[in-house]
C-alpha positions in Angstrom: 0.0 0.0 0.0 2.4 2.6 0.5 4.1 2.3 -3.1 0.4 3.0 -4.3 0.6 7.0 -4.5 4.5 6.4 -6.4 2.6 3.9 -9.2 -0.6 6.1 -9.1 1.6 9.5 -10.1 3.8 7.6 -12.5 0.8 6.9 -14.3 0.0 10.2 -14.5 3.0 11.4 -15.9 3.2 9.3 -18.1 -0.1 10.0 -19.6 1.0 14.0 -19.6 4.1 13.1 -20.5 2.7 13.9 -24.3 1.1 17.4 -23.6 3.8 20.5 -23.8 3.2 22.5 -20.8 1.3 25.3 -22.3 -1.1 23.1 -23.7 -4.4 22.8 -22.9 -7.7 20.4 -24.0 -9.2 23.4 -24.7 -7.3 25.5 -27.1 -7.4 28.5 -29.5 -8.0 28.7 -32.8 -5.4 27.1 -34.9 -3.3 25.6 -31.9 -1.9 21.8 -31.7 -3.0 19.6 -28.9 -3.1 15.9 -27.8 -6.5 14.2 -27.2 -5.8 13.1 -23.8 -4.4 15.9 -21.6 -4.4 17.1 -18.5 -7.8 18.2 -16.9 -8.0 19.8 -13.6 -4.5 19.7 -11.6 -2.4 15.7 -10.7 -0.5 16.0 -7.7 0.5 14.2 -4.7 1.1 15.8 -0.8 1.5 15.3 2.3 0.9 17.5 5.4 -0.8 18.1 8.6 -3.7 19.9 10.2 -3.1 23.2 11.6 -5.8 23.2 14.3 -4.1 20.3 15.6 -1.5 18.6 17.0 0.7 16.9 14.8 0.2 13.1 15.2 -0.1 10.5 12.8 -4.0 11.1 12.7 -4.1 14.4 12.0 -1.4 13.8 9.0 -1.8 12.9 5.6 -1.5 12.4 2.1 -3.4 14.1 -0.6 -3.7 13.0 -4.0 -5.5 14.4 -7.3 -5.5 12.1 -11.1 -7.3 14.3 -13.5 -7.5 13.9 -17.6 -9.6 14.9 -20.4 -10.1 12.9 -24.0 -11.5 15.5 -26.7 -13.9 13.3 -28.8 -14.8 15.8 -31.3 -13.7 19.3 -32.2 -15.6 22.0 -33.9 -14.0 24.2 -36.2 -11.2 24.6 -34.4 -13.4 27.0 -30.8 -15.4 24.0 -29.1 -14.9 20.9 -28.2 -16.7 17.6 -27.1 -15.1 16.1 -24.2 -15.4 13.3 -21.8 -13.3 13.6 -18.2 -12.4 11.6 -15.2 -10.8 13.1 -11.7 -10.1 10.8 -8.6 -9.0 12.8 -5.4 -7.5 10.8 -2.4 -7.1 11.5 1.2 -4.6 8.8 2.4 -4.0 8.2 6.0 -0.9 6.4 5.3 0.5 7.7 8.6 -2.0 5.2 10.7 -1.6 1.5 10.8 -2.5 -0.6 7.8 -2.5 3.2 6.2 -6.9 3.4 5.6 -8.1 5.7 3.1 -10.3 7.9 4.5 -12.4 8.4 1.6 -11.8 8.4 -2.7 -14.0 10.7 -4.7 -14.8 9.5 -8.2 -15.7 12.2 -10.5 -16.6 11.5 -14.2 -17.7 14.4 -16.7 -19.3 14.9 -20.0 -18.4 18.5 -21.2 -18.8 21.2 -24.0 -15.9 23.9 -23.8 -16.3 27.0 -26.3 -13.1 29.3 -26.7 -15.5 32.4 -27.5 -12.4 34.7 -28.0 -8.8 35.2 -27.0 -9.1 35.7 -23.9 -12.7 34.2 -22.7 -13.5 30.7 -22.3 -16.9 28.9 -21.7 -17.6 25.5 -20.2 -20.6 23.5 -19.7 -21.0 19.8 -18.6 -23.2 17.7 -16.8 -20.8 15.5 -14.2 -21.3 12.9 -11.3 -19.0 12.6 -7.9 -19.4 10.2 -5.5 -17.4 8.1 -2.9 -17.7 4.7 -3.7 -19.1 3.7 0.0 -22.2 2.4 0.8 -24.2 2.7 3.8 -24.4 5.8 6.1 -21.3 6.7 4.5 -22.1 6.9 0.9 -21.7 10.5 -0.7 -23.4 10.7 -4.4 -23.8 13.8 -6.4 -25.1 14.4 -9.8 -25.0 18.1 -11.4 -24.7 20.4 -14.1 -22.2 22.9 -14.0 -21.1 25.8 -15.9 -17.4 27.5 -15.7 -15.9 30.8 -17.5 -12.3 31.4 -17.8 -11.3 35.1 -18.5 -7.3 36.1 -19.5 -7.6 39.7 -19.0 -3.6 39.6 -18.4 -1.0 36.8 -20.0 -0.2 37.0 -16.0 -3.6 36.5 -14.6 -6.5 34.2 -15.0 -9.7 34.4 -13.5 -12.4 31.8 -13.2 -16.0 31.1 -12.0 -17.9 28.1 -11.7 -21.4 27.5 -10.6 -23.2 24.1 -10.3 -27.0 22.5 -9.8 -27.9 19.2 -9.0 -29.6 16.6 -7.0 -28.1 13.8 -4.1 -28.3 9.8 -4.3 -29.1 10.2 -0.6 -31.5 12.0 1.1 -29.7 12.3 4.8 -26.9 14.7 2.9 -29.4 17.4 1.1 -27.3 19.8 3.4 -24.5 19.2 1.5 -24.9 23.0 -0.5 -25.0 24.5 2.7 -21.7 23.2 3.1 -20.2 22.6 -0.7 -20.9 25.6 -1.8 -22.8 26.9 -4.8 -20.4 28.5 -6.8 -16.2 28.3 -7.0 -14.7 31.7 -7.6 -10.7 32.0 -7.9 -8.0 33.7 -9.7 -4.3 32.5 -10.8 -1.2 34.1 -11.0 1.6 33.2 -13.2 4.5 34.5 -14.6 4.5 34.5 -18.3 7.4 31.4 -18.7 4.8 29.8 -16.5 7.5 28.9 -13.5 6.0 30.0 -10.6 2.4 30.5 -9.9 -0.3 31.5 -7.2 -4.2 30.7 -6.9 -6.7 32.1 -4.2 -10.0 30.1 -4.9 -13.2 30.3 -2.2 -16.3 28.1 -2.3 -19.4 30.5 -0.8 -23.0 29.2 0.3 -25.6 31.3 -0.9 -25.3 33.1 2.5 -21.9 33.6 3.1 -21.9 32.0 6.2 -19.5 29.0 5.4 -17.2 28.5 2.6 -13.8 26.7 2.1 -11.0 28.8 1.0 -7.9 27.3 -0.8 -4.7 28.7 -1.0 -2.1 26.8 -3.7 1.7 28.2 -4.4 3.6 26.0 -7.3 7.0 26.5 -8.7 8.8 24.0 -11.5 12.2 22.4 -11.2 13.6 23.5 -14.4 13.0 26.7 -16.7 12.5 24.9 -19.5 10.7 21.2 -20.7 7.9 19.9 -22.3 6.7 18.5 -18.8 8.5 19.4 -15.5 7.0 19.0 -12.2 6.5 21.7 -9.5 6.9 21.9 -6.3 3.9 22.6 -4.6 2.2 23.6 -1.7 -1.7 23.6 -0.2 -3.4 25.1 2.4 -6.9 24.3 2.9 -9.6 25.6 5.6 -13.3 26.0 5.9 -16.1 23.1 5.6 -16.3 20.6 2.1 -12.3 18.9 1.3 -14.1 15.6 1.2 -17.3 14.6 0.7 -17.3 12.0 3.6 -16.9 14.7 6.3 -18.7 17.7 4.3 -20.3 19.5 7.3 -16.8 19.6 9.5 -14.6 21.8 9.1 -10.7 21.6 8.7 -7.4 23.3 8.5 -4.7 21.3 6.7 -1.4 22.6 4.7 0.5 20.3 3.1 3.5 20.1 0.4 4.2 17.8 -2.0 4.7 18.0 -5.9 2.1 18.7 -9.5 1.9 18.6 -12.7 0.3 22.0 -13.7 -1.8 23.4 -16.3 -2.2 26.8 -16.8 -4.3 27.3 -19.7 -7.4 25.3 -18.4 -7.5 24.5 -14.4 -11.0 24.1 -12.7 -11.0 22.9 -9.1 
């Protein structure tokens, strides 16, 4: 079990391995691309909980698999994609190393680059945990995203989402979730080190989970290089198995980036 997260992230570089780093699923007009690339963000990491003492049970690891296939492409502005993301909290600390829970997260989506520097996403998508019992978590939405460039060092995003539960006991689950993701990245223009703030508000304002991610790559140049990176996490809604608690956790570990197209 513990060489699990090494094979898991070898995978996914290999897989990447084929996508320069400015690439992107979802490209402008007359660009070259692969048909599998790189989705939301792959990384491993380990770290602790701030709001805690640091023990074996309030340490982790953290770990994110997330790739797109284009199926069809429109004159060269929208594509037809299918995606899959798997997000693991490990407690590989413990004994026998449990994981506390795997989301499974599957998507059917419709991107449209509408100009240079505005991007449009719609898709229908399912998440769920894999448990069953009490602990089962199942979620089935549609979601729409825009991207906006408005500087080749910035990019801002906004996603909002509607759906239903597979269970009734966790209806709550917006009140913790969120409605809406709203965040913004820097990067510096060679794409070497970058910065994102992203927050999930309720409807109210009353609870949200704020994410704060710092990433910098080994090497200046290189079709694929990994980062270093670094997490910090704190409100209510990092898993789906413990939704309505909330947590404080940093941890550091290493990513595969990509800066043209990154929903969270």
């Amino acid at each position: 079990m513990r060489y699990f997260a090494t094979i898991l992230f070898a995978i996914i570089f290999s897989l990447s391995a084929s996508a320069k780093s400015g690439d992107s699923v979802v490209v402008k007009q007359k660009s070259r691309y692969p048909v599998i690339g790189m989705w939301k963000q792959n990384y491993i990491a380990t770290g602790f909980a701030t709001n805690q003492p640091v023990s074996k049970f309030s340490s982790d690891i953290k770990f994110q698999l997330s790739l797109a296939l284009r199926l069809w492409n429109i004159k060269g502005k929208v594509d037809i994609l299918t995606t899959y993301s798997q997000r693991s909290i490990w407690n590989v600390y413990q004994e026998s190393c449990p994981f506390l829970e795997t989301a499974y997260n599957p998507g059917l989506w419709v991107a449209w680059q509408t100009n240079e520097k505005v991007r449009l996403l719609f898709g229908i998508e399912h998440e769920s945990n894999g448990l069953d019992g009490d602990k089962s978590r199942s979620f089935n939405y549609a979601t729409v995203a825009c991207l906006y460039e408005p500087h080749p060092n910035w990019i801002l995003g906004a996603r909002a989402w509607y759906g239903y539960y597979g269970r009734e006991h966790i209806s709550r689950y917006y009140h913790y979730r969120g409605v809406m993701q709203l965040w913004g990245t820097f990067h510096t223009r060679n794409d070497r080190f970058s910065v994102t703030a992203l927050v999930n508000p309720t409807v109210t304002f009353t609870r949200y989970n704020l994410q704060v991610e710092a990433a910098w790559r080994m090497a200046k140049r290189g079709d694929w290089i990994p980062s270093i990176f670094v997490q910090y996490c704190y409100g209510y809604g990092e898993t789906m198995i413990d939704y309505n608690r909330r947590t404080s956790k940093i941890r550091l570990g290493i990513s595969l980036m990509n800066s043209k197209m990154n929903l969270y």
